[in-house]
DOBA-991579 format. One record per residue (C-alpha): residue number from 1; residue in one letter; chain; x, z, y. Coordinates in steps of 0.25 Angstrom, whole numbers, always signed. Example, Ala and Ser with C-alpha at 12.3 -4.5 7.8 and 13.67 -1.06 7.14 Angstrom:
REM residues 2
+-----+----+----+-------+-------+-------+
|   i | aa | ch |  east |    up | north |
+-----+----+----+-------+-------+-------+
|   1 |  a |  A |   +49 |   +31 |   -18 |
|   2 |  s |  A |   +55 |   +29 |    -4 |
+-----+----+----+-------+-------+-------+
REM end
This chain:
REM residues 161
+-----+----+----+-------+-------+-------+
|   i | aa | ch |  east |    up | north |
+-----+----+----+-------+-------+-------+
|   1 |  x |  A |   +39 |  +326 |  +267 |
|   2 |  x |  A |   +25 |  +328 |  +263 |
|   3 |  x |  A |   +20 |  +314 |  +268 |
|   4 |  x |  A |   +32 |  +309 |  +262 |
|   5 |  x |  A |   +27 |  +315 |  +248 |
|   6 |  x |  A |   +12 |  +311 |  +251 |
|   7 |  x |  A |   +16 |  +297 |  +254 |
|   8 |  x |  A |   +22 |  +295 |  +240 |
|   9 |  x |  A |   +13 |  +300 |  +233 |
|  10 |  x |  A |    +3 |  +291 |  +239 |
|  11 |  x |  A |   +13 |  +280 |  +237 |
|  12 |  x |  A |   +14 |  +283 |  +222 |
|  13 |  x |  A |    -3 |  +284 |  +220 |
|  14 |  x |  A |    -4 |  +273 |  +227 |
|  15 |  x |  A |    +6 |  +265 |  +217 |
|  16 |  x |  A |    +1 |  +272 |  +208 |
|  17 |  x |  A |   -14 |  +266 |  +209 |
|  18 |  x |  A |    -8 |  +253 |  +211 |
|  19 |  x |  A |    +0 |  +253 |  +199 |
|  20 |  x |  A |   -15 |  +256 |  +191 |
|  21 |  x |  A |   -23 |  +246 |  +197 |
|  22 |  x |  A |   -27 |  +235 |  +186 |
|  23 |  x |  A |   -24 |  +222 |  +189 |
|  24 |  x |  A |   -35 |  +212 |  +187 |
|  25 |  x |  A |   -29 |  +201 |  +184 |
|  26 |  x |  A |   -29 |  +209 |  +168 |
|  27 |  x |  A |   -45 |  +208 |  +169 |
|  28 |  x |  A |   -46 |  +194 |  +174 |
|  29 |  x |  A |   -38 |  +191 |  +161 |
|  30 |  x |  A |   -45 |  +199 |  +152 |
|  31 |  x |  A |   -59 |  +194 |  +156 |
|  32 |  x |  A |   -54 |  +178 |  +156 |
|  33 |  x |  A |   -48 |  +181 |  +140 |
|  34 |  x |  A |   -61 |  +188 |  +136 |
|  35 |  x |  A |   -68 |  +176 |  +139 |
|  36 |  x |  A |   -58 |  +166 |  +135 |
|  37 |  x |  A |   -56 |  +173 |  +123 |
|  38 |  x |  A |   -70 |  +175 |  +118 |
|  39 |  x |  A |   -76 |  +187 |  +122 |
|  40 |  x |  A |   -86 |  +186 |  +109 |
|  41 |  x |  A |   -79 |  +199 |  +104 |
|  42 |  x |  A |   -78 |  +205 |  +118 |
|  43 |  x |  A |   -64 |  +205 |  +116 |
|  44 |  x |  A |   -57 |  +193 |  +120 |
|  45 |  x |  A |   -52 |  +191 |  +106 |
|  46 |  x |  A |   -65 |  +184 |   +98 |
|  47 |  x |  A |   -58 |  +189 |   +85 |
|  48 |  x |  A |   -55 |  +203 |   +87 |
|  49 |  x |  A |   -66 |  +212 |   +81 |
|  50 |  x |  A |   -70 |  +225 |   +91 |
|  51 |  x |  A |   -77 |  +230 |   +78 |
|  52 |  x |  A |   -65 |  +231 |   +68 |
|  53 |  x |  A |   -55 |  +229 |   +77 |
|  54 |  x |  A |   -41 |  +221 |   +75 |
|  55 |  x |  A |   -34 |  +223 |   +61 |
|  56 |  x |  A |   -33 |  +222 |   +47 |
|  57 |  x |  A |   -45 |  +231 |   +45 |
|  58 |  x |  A |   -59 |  +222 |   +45 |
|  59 |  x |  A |   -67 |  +231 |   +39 |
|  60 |  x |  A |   -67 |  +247 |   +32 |
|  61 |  x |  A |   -79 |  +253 |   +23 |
|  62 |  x |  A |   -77 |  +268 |   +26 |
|  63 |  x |  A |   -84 |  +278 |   +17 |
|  64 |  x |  A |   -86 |  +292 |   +15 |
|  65 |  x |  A |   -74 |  +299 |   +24 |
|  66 |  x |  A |   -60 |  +301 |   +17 |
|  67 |  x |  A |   -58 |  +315 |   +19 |
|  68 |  x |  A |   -42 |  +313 |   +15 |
|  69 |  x |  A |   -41 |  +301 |   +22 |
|  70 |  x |  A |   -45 |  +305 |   +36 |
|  71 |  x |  A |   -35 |  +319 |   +33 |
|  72 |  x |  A |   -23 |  +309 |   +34 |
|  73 |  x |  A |   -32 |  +303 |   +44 |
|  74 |  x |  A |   -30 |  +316 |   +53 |
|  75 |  x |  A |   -16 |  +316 |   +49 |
|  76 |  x |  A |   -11 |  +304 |   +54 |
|  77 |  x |  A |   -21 |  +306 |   +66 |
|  78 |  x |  A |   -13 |  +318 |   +69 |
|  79 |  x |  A |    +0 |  +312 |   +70 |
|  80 |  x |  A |    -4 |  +299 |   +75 |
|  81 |  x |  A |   -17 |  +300 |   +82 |
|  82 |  x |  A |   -21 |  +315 |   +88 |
|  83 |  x |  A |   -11 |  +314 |   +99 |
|  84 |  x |  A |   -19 |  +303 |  +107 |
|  85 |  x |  A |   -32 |  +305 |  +100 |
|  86 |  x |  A |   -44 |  +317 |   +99 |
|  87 |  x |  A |   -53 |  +319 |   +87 |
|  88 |  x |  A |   -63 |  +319 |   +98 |
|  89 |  x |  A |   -68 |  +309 |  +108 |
|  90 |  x |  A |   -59 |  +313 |  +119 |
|  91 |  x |  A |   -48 |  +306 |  +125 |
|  92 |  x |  A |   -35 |  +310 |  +123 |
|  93 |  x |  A |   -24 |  +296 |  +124 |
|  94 |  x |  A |   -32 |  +288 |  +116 |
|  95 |  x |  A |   -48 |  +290 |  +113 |
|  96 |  x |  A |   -54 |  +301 |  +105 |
|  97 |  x |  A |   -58 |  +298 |   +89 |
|  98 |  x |  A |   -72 |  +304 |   +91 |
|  99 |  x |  A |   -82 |  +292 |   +84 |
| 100 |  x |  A |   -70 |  +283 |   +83 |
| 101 |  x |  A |   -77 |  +279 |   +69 |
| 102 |  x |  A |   -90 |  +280 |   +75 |
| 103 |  x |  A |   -86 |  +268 |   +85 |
| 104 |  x |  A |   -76 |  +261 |   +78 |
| 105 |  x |  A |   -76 |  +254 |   +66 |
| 106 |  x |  A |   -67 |  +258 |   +55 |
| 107 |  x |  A |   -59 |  +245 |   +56 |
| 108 |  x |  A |   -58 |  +244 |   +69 |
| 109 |  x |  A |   -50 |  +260 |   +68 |
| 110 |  x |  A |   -43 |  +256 |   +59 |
| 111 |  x |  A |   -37 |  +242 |   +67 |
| 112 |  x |  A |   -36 |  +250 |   +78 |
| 113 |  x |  A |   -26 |  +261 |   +70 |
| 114 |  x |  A |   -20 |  +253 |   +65 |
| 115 |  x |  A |   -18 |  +239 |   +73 |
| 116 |  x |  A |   -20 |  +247 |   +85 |
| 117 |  x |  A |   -12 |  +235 |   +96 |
| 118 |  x |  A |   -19 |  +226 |   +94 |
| 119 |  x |  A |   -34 |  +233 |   +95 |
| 120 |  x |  A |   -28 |  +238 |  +106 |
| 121 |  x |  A |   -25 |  +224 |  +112 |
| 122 |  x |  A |   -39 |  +218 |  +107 |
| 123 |  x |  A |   -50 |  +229 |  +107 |
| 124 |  x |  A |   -55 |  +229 |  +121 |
| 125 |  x |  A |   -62 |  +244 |  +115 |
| 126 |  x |  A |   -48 |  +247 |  +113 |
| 127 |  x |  A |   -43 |  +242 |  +127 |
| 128 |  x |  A |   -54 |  +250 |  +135 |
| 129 |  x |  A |   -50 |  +263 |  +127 |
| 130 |  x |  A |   -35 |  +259 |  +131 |
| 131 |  x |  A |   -41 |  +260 |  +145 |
| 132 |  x |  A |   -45 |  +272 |  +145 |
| 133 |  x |  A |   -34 |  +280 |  +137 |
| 134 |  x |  A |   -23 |  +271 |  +143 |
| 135 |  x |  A |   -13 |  +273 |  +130 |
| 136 |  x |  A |   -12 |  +262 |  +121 |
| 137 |  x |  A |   -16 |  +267 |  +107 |
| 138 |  x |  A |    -1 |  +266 |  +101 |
| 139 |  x |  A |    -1 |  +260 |   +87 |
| 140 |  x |  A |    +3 |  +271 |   +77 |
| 141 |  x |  A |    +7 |  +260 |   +65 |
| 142 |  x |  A |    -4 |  +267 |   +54 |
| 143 |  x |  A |    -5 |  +262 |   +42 |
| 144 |  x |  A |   -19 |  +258 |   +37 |
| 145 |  x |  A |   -20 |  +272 |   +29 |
| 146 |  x |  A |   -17 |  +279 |   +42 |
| 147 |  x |  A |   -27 |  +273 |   +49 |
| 148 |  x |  A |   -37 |  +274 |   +38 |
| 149 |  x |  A |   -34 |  +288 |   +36 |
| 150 |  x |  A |   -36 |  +290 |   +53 |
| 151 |  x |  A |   -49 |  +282 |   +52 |
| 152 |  x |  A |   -54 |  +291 |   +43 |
| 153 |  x |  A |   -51 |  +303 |   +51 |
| 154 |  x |  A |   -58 |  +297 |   +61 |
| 155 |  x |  A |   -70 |  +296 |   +54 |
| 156 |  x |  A |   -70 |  +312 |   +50 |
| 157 |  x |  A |   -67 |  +314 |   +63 |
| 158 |  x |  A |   -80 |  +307 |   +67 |
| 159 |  x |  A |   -86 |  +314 |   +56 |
| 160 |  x |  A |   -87 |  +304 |   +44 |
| 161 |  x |  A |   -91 |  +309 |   +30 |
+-----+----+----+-------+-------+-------+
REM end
């Protein structure tokens, strides 16, 4: 009985790591469109824009913090946001939001919050966090406001003045 038990559980892992192993045949693919593509922006896509990202939002003049807006930022950050994401730069599902503003531009947040499929599908940043984390962000249909309003909490939590 005890051999029989060890058996399937050997059986299983072994199914198991099978069932995990990559299939190249993903990479061959990827490289060969890179290239194809054009790989002047590094993403196989020579009009997507790693620094904005992909959206309506091409460019944002932030000022002095907005004390009111990042409150509603926290808010909908609280309902939306917290259960997959720390105020620090841990890992929790998704990445930690420690110097998100610092790395990021404001545009390319807010594409992100906002048009989160599609920088998912085109961001190779994005795809190598996907990697790690393994859960695909989900889209949380904000509006602009929303977003603006998370943005901003971002940045106080960053420690914007």
């Amino acid at each position: 009985m005890k051999k029989l038990f060890i058996l399937t559980i050997m059986v299983a892992f072994i199914g198991f790591i099978a069932s995990c192993g990559g299939n190249n045949n993903s990479e061959e693919k990827t490289e060969t469109t890179s290239t194809e593509e054009g790989a002047e922006s590094g993403t196989g896509n020579p009009s997507y824009d790693p620094n904005r990202g992909e959206g309506k939002f091409t460019s944002m003049e932030l000022g002095a913090l907005d004390a009111s807006k990042a409150e509603l930022g926290n808010q909908v950050s609280q309902v939306k946001c917290s259960s997959c994401h720390k105020l620090t730069d841990e890992r929790l599902v998704g990445p930690g939001w420690a110097g998100v503003t610092e790395r990021r531009k404001p545009e390319w947040i807010m594409n992100f919050i906002t048009n989160t499929d599609v920088m998912i599908d085109k961001d190779p940043e994005v795809q190598a966090q996907l990697e790690l984390c393994l859960v695909r962000m989900p889209n949380q249909n904000l509006s602009d406001d929303d977003a603006r309003n998370i943005l901003e909490f971002m940045r106080k939590n960053d420690g914007a003045k």
